[in-house]
C-alpha positions in Angstrom: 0.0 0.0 0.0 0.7 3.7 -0.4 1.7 5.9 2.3 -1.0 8.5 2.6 1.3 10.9 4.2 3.2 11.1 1.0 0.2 11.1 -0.8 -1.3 14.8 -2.3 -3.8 16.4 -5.0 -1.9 18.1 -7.5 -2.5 21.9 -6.8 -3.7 22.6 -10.6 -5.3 19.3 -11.8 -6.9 17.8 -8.4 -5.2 14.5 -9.5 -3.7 12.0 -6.8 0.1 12.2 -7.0 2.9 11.3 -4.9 4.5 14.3 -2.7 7.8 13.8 -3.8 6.7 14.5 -7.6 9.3 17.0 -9.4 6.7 17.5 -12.2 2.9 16.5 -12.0 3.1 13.2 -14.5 -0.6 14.3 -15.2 -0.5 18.4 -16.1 3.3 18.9 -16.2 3.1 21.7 -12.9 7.1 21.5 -11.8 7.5 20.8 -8.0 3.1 20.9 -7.2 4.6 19.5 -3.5 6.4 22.1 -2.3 5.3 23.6 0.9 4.1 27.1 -0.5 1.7 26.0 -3.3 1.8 28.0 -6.5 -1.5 29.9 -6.2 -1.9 31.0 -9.5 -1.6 27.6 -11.0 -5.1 26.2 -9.2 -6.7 28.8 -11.3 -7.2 26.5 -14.4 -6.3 23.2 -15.5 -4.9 24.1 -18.8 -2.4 27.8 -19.1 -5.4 28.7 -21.7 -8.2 28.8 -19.3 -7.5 32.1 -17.7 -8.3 33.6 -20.6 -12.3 32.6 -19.7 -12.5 34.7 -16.4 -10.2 37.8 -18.0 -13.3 38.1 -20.4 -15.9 38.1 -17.5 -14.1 40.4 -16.2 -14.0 42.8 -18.7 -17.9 42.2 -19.3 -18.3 42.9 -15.1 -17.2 46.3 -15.6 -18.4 47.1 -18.8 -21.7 46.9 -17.7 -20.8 48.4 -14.3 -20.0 51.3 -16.6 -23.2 51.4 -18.2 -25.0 51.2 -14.6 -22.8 54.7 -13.5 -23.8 56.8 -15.9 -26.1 57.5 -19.5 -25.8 55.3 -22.4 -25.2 56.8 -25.8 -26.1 55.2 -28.6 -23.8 56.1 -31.0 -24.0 57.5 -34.8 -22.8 56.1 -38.1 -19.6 57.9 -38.4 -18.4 55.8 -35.0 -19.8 52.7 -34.8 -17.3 51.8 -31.4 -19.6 54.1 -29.6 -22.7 52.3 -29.8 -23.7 51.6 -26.0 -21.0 53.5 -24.3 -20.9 54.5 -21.2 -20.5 58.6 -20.1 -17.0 60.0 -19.4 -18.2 60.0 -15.8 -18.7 56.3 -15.3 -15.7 55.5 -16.9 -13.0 57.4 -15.0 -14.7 56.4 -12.1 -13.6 53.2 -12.9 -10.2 53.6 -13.8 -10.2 55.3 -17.6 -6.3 56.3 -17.9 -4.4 58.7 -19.9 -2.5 62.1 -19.2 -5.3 63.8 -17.4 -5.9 60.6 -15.2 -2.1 60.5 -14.8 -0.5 63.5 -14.8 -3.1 65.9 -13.9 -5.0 63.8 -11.2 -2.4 61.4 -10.1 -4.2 58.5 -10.4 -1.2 56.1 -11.7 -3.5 53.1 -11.0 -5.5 53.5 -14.0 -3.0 52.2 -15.7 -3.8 48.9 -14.9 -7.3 49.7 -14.6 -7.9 50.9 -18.0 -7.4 47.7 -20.0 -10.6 46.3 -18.1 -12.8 49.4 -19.5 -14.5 49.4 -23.0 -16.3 52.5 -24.8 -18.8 50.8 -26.1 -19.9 47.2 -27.1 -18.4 46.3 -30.3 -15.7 47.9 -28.8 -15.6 45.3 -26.0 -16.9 42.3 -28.3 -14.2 43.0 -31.1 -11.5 43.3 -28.3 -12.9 39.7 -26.4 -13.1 38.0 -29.8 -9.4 38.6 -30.3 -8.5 38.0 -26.6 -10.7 34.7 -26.6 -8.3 33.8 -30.5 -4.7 35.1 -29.0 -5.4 34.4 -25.4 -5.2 30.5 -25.3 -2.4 30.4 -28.0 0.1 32.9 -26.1 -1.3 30.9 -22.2 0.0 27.5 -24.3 3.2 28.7 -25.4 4.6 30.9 -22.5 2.4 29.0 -19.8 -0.1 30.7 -17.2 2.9 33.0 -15.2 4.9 34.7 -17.9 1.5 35.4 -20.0 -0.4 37.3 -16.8 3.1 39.3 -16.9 3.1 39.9 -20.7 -0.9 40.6 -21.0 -1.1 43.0 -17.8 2.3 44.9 -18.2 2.1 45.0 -21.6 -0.9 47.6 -21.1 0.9 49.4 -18.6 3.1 50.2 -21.1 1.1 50.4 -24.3 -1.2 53.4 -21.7 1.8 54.8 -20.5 3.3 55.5 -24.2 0.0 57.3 -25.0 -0.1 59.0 -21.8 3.0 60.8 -22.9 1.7 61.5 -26.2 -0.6 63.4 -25.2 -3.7 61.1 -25.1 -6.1 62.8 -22.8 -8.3 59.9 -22.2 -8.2 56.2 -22.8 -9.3 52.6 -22.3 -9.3 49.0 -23.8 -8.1 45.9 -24.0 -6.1 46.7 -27.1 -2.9 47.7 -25.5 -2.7 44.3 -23.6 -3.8 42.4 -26.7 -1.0 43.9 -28.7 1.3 43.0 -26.3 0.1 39.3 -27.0 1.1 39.8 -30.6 4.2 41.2 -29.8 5.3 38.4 -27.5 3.9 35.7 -30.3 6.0 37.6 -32.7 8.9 37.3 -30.8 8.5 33.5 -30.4 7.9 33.0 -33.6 11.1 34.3 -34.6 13.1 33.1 -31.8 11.7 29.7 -32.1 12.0 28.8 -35.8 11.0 26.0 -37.8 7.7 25.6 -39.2 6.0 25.7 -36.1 7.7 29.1 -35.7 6.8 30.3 -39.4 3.6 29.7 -38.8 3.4 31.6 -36.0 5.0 34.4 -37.2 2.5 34.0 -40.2 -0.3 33.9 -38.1 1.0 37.5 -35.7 1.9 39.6 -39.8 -1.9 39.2 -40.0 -2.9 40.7 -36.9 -0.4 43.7 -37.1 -1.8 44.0 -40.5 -5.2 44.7 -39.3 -4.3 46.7 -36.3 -2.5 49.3 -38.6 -6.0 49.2 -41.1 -8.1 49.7 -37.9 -5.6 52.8 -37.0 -6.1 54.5 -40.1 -9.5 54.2 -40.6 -11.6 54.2 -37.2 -11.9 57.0 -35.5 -10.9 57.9 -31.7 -8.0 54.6 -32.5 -5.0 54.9 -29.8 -2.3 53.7 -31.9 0.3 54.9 -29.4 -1.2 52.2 -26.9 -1.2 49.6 -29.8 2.5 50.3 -30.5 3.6 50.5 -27.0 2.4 47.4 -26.1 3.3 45.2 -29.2 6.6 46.9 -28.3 5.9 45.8 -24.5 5.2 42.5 -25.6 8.3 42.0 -27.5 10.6 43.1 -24.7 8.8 41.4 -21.8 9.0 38.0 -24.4 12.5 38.5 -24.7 13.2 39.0 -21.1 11.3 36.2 -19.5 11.2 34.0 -22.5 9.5 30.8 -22.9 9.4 27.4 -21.3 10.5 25.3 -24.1 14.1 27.5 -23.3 13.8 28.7 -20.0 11.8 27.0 -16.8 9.4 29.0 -15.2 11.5 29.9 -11.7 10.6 31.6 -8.5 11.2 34.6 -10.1 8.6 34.8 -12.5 6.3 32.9 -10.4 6.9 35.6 -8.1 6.7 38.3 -10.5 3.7 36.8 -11.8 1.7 36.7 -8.3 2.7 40.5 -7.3 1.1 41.8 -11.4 -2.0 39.8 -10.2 -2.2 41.2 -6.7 -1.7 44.8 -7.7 -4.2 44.1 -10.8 -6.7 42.7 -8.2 -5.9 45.6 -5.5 -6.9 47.9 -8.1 -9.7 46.7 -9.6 -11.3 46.1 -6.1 -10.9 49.6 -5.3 -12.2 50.5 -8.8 -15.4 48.4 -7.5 -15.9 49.7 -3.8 -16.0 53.0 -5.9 -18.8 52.0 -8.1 -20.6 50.6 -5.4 -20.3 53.4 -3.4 -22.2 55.6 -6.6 -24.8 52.9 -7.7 -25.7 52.9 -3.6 -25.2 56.5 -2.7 
């Protein structure tokens, strides 16, 4: 028999493994026995499935936004408007750019912002693309190093903008961009066919990103570039785990992004609650 003592559910998969396991033989988690679990790893089975709960997110507080303040409907000559929320509503809840930033001080929108949407095609074209590159980018740099890439890399797509100039701005574009410039980079640092494909796959995307920026209006191209730029450096710092394993460090680095991301967005919520009640 066994020794139940030695004898633990793996931390992401629930499976029934032995405690002395370097790597889960079921879900491939490295060292699921040590003492202090990896937290972010019981969050989904699969690297990919996080991308299901970033999109509830972003619908949570786009209709919060909605609840805050007017709808507009929208005209022909923007069709991103349709359903969006008021101004009011979404700086409330985090709206970034260099009045948030540098006139109000409120550096926390930089997090915030890529959890806002201006209206709902706005949001659906955004969670379409995050629902395609999400799982892809999860797969290939595994759960830690994408929260890292996806949340920092709209820090620094908003950032960019902020010191262009951009008075005012939101989406999940910045962050998405970042994806594509992280693929990109693994696609070229990788090689091979699989690579090639990959690479294939990312020309497309920048491709329509630069057709979108020249003929939508209200388009924040300086977010877009800064976080495809983002995405490439933070892809080339942290790599991938078919080079490099995923250490303390970026476990580390991973859990402090998704703390901060969840500190905000909390206090982004007590402050819509405190409106809808009051």
């Amino acid at each position: 028999m066994s020794d139940k003592r030695n004898s633990m559910l793996c931390p992401r998969c629930r499976k029934l493994i032995s405690r002395d396991e370097e790597v889960c033989p079921y879900c491939g988690v490295s060292r699921p026995g040590r003492r202090l679990p990896d937290m972010l790893a019981r969050w989904s089975a699969t690297p990919g499935e996080i991308v299901r709960p970033l999109i509830i997110v972003n619908v949570v507080f786009y209709i919060l936004t909605l609840i805050i303040a007017p709808i507009h409907l929208g005209g022909l000559h923007n069709p991103l408007s349709f359903l969006a929320p008021g101004n009011r509503s979404l700086l409330v809840l985090g709206a970034t750019g260099s009045l948030p930033i540098f006139q109000l001080h409120r550096w926390w929108t930089l997090i915030s912002a890529s959890f806002l949407h201006g209206g709902l095609l706005h949001l659906l074209f955004n969670m379409v693309a995050l629902n395609q590159l999400g799982p892809i980018c999860a797969e290939i740099f595994g759960l830690h190093r994408f929260l890292v890439i996806y949340i920092v890399s709209g820090i620094i797509g908003f950032y960019l903008s902020s010191l262009a100039g951009i008075m005012l701005t939101i989406g999940a574009s910045a962050s998405l961009c970042g994806l594509i410039g992280a693929l990109l980079f693994y696609g070229k640092s990788r090689g091979g066919e699989f690579g090639r494909l990959v690479v294939q796959q990312v020309r497309g995307w920048i491709i329509g990103l630069v057709l979108i920026g020249l003929f939508m209006p209200s388009i924040n191209n300086w977010g877009h570039g800064g976080g495809l730029l983002g995405g490439l450096a933070l892809a080339a710092l942290l790599g991938y785990p078919e080079r490099n394993s995923t250490g303390i460090f970026i476990r580390n680095l991973a859990l402090t992004v998704v703390v901060a991301t969840v500190a905000v967005l909390g206090w982004d919520l007590f402050q819509a609650a405190v409106l809808i009640i009051g």
